[in-house]
N, C-alpha and C positions, 0 to 999 in steps of 0.2 A: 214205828215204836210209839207206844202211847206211855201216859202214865202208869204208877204201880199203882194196884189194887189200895182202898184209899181206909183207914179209920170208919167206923160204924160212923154212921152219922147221917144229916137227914135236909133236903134242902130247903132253904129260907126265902133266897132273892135270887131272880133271875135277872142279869138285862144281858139286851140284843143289842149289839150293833152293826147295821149292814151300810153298806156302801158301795155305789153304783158309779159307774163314769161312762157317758154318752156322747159318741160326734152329733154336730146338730148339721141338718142339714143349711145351716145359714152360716156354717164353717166354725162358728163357735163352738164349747164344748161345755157341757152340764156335769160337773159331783155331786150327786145326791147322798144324803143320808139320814138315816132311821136311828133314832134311841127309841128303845121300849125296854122299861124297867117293871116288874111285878113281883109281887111277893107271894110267894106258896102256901099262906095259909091267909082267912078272915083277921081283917083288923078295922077297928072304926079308926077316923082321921077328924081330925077336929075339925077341917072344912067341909070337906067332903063325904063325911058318915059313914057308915056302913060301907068296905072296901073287901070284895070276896077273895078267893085267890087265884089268880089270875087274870085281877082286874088290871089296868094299865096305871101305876104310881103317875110314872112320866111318859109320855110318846111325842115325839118331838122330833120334826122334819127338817132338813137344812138342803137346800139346792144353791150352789155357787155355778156363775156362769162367767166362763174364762175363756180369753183370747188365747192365740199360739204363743202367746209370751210367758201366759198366766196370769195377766193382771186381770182381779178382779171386775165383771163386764156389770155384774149383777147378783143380788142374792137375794133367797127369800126364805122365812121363816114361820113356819108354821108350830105352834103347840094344841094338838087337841086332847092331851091331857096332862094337867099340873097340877101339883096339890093346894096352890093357892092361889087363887086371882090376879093378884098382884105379876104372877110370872109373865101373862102375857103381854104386859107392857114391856118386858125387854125384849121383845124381835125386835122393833124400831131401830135401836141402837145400832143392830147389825150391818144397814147400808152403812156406817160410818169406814166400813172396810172395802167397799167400795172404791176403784182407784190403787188398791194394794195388790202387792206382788207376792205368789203361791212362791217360798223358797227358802230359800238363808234367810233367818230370820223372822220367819212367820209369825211362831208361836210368839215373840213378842210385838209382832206387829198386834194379834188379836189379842194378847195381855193389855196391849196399852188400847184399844179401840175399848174392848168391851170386857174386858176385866173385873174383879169386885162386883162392886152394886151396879156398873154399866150396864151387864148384861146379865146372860143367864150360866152358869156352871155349864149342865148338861148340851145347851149347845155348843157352847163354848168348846167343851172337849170333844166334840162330834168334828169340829173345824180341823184336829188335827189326823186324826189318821184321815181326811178329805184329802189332805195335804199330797199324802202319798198315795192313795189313788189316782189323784190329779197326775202325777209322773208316772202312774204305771201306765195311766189312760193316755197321755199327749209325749209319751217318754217311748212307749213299749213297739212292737212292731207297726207297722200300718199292715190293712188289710192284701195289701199289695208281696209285704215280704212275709205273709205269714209261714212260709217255709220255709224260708231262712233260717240259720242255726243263732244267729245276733243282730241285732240291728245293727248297721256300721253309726262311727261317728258320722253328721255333717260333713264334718272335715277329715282328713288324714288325721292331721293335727291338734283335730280338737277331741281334748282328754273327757270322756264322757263323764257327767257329774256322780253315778254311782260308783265309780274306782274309789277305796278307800272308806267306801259308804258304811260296810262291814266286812266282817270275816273274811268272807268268801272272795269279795271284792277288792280285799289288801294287795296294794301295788305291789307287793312284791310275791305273791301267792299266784297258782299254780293254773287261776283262772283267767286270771290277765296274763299271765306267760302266753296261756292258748288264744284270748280271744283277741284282745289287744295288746302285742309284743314290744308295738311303740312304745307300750306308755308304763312299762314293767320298769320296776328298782328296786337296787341292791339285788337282781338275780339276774344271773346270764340268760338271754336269750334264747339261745340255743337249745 
């Protein structure tokens, strides 16, 4: 199902956000990510002059490289297009997260590293749907059970952290009955 056919109207701004997660062959794992922002029609920019449409506003790279835990191995920042000079002085800031853990509590872990003037918005916001790449990439099958119908826990015992994550995953809904019965509440089992 898509959306309903939409009001006459006419487009302005596009941006792209893609995001990648990579095993490394040195066992660590790489999240990459792309912002690319452009606007649909010519505009001059005070810094920058003359901006066609389809020229890049902002383009702006983030790679994190995480251990099996998720703690931050490494990061780096690339902007090769910003609308004003000053932008590229805040990738620096971003080793400050270096050290930090992908999970509960992230988004304020990067609020408080590179927040405000720390750093830069657009990356900034790139950091979090990384976030949840990172769990689909080091969370989701291995190459191993790609037929598999669910990854098991680790443990018997150990509640996988997307139960309860959303809807579908509500401990007491119909998805946990089937996959994980351990770990199903307030519905009968059976």
């Amino acid at each position: 199902m898509s959306l309903s056919t939409p009001a006459a109207r006419r487009k302005m701004h596009n941006r792209t956000i893609v995001c990648d997660g990579f095993r490394r062959d040195d066992g660590l794992w790489d999240i990459e990510a792309r912002i690319l922002d452009t606007k649909a029609y010519a505009y001059d920019e005070p810094t920058r002059g003359r901006r066609e449409a389809g020229d890049p506003v902002h383009e702006m790279f983030v790679r994190l490289t995480l251990d099996d835990a998720m703690v931050v191995q490494a990061i780096e920042v690339a902007m090769p297009a910003t609308p004003y000079g000053t932008c590229q002085s805040a990738a620096p800031a971003f080793s400050k997260l270096v050290g930090a853990r992908v999970g509960a509590g992230w988004r304020r872990t990067v609020n408080d590293a590179v927040g405000g003037t720390q750093g830069c918005t657009h990356v900034r916001e790139l950091l979090f749907p990384m976030a949840t790449v990172a769990f689909q990439t080091l969370g989701g099958w291995s190459e191993d059970e790609a037929a598999a119908t669910m990854p098991p826990p680790a443990r018997s015992d150990q509640r996988p952290y997307f139960i309860d994550g959303c809807k579908a995953w509500a401990a007491d809904g119909e998805v946990v009955a089937r996959f994980y019965p351990q770990f199903l509440r307030g519905r009968d089992a059976t």
